[in-house]
N, C-alpha and C positions, 0 to 999 in steps of 0.2 A: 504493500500500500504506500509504503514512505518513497518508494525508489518511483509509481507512478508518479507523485504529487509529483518529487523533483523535476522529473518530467518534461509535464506539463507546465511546470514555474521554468524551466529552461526554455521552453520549445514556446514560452509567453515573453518570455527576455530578448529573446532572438529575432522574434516579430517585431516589437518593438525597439529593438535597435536599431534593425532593414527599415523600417519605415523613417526611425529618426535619422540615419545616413541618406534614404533616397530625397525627404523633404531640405535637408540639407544642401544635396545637391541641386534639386527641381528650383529652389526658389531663388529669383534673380537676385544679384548678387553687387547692382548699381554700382560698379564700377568702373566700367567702359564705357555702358550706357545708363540715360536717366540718372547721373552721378547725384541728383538732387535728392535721392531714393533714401542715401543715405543721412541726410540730415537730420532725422527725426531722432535714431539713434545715437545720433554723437553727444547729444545734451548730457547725458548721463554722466560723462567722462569727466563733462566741463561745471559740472550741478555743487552748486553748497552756500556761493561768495557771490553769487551777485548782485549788487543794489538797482541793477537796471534788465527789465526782462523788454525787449523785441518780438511781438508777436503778428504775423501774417501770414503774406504772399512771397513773391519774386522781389518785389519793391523792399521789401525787408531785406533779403537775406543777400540781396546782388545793392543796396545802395548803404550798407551800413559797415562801419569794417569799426568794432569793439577795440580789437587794437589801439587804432586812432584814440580812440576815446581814453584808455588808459593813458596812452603813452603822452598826449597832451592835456589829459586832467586826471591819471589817477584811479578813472570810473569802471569800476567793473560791471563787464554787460554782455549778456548774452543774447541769441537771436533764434528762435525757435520758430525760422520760417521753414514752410513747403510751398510748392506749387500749387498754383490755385485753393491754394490755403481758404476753408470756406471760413462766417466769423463763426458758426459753432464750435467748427475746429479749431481757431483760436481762443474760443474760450476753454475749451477743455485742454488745450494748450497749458493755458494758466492753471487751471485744475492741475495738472498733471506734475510743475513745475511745484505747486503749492507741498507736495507731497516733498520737495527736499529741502526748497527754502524757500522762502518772502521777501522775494523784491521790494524796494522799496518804491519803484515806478515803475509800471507798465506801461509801452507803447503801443496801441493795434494802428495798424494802417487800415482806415477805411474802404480803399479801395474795393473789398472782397462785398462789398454793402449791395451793390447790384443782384448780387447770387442770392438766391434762396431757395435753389434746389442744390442738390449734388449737383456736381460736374459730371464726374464717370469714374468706374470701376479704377483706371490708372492711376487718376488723381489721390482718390482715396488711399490706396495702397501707399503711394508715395508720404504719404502724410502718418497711417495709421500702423502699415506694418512694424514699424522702427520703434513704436511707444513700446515700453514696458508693461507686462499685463498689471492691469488693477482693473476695481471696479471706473475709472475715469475711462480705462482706454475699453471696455466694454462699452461706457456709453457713450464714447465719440462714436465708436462703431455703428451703434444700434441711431445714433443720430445721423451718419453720414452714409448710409448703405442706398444704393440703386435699388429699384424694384426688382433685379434680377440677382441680387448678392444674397448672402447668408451670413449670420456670423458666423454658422460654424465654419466656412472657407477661410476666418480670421485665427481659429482655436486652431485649426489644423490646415496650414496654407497647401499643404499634400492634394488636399482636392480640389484647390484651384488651379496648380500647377503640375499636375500628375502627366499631364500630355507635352510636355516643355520639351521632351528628349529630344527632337529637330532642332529646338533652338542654343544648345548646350555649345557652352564656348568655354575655349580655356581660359578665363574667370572665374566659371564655374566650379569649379573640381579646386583651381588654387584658393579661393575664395571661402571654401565651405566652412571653416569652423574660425575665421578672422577675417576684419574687414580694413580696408585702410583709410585713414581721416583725411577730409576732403574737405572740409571750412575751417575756421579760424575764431572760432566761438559762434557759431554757424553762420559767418559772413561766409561768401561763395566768390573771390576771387577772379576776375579776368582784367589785363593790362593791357588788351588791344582795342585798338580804336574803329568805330566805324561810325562816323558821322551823320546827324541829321543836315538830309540835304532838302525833303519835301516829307511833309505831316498829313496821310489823304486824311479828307475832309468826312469827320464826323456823321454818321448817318443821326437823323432827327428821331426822336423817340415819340412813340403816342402817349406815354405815361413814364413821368422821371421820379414817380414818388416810391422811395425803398419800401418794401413789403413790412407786413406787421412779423414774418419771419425773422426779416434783419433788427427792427426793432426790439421784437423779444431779450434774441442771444444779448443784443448791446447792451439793454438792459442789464440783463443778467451778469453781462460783465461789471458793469457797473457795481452791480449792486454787493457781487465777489469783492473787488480790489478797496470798498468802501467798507465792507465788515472786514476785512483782514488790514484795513490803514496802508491801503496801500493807493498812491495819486495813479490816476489813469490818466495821459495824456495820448489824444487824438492825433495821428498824422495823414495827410496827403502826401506822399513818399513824390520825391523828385524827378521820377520818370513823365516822361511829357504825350507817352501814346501807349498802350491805347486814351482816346481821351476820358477827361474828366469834367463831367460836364459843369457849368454855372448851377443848375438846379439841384445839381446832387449836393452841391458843394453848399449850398446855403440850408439846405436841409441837416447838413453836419452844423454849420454856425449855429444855427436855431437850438439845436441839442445840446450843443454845450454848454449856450448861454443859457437854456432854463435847467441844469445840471450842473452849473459852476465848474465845469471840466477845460480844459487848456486845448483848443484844437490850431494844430499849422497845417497850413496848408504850403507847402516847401516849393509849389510853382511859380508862387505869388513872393518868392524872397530868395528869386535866381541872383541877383545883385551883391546882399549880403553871404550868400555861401559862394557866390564867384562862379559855379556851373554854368561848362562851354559845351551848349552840346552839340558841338562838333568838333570836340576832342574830347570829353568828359562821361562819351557811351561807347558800349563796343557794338553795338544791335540797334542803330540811329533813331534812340529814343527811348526801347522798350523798358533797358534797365542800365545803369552807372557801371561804366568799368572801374579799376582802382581809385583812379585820380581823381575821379566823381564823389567814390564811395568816402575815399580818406576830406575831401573837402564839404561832404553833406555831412560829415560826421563833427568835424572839426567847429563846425557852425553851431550844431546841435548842442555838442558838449557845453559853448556857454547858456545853454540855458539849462540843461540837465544836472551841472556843476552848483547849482542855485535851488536845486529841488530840495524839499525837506526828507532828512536822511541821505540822502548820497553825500557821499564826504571823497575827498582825495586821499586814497590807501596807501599810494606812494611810500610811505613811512612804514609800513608793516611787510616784516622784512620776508615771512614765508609767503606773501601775495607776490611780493616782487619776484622773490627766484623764479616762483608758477608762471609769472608773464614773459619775465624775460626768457623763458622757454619758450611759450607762444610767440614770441616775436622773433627769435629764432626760427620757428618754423614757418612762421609770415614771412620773412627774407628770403627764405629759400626759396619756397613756392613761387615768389615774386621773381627769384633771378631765374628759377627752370623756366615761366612762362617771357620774362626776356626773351631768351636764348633760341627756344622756341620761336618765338616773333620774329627774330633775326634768321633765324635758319631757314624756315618755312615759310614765313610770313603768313603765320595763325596761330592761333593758340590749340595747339591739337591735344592739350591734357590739361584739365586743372593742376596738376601734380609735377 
């Protein structure tokens, strides 16, 4: 009887290992591609110290570079964007973030205010696979899922990616049990330029008023960072397309003003952060490359230097060794996509 049980508890260990090696290998591995896949997960690494959280889209996470921030005032901050970042998923963003420590300021980029359904199954993934389970990344889940998803394709990504074996690349197989860091406290790095040269012309909308959707989550953000003492301030992120419309943009004023909340809108204050863009994007327009990100940043930090609780850490010597590591690895990344630039003339790897 004891030598069946062992067995059967063998012949259960063995399933369960073939399946956690084949999901290992099935699931993309965002490293080659969708390199954005990976940002969800890097927070972890960077979680404990920082007085400043970043929360959004592309607008966050390609025009903000934390570094800067440090390095000319001290601020410790991190950026907890994805693509098409929706605002529930920024708010559970914040949830999630709450679980290791309390910002003392949150930033969400409005932008995402338009959305109030999911995007798509990609988007989601990019944003959701990389959380740490909790009950918060259960109910991003159950808040951001397509009509045609499940969670259990989230509890076990095996039966969403069971059929991948065509797409299997050697990333795949090097990749499976470590991954490699690809932001810089989830800023997302590019130093090549491609200028705005023409901005097509805005299609007219039948209705510019944000759903009681978007209202809800903002709400609810709100009403989070106000019981945890923590200032929420409002951004319009620096990229100039797609556009932004007047109507959206006064329906954020109106919200702040009867909410006493701080909104910028960083289009309206191209003069004081110095953004050329036509040398200041790599994608003519859509989002800042370096030289963008370190000068929207730069601008930012005097006012974020002035918020209640952010203080310049500077003087605290285990913060500093931590940075001046990240800034070491900011340098580099900066001189491989150099070199790159010079050699090819593109940036053919964040890395």
């Amino acid at each position: 009887m004891k030598k069946k049980v062992f067995k059967i508890i063998l012949l259960a260990a063995i399933v369960i290992a073939t399946l956690g090696l084949l999901q290992a290998l099935l699931v993309p591995k965002y490293i080659e591609e969708n390199e954005e896949g990976v940002l969800a997960g890097e927070y972890y690494a960077n979680a404990g110290s920082n007085d400043v959280l970043f929360v959004g889209d592309c607008e966050v996470y390609s025009n903000f570079s934390p570094i800067t921030l440090w390095q000319e005032y001290g601020i410790t901050s991190i950026i907890r964007g994805t693509p098409s970042q929706t605002i529930w998923q920024s708010y559970y963003m914040i949830e999630d973030t709450l679980r290791y420590e309390t910002p003392k300021v949150v930033v969400y980029n409005v932008f995402s205010m338009q959305y109030d359904k999911p995007q798509s199954e990609a988007y989601n993934r990019l944003a959701l696979d990389g959380m740490k389970w909790s009950k918060v990344k259960y109910n991003a889940i159950k808040a951001s899922m397509t009509d045609e998803e499940t969670v259990t394709s989230y509890v076990f990504p095996l039966l969403r990616f069971h059929s991948r074996w065509s797409e299997l690349r050697g990333e795949d197989f090097k990749y499976m049990f470590r991954s490699l860091q690809l932001s810089h406290n989830g800023y997302v790095m590019r130093v090549d330029t491609k200028p705005v040269t023409e901005l097509p012309q805005p299609v007219p909308r039948a209705d510019y008023s944000f759903s009681e959707t978007d209202w809800y989550w903002l709400n609810k953000m709100k009403d989070l960072c106000t019981a945890k003492g923590i200032k929420l301030v409002l951004i319009k992120s620096g990229s100039c397309y797609p556009h932004w419309f007047d109507e959206w943009d006064k329906q954020i004023v109106d919200y702040a003003e009867k909410n006493k909340l701080t909104y910028i809108n960083f289009l309206q204050h191209q003069s004081e952060t110095g953004i050329d863009y036509t040398k200041d994007t790599f994608d003519a327009g859509l989002h800042l490359n370096l030289s963008g990100a370190e000068k929207s940043s730069r601008w930012f930090g005097t006012f974020l230097k002035d918020m209640p609780g952010v203080t310049d850490r500077r003087d605290d010597k285990g913060l500093t060794n931590l940075w001046n590591a990240k800034i070491d690895f900011y340098e580099a990344m900066k001189a491989s996509q150099y070199k790159q630039l010079e050699e090819t003339g593109k940036v053919t790897s964040y890395r």
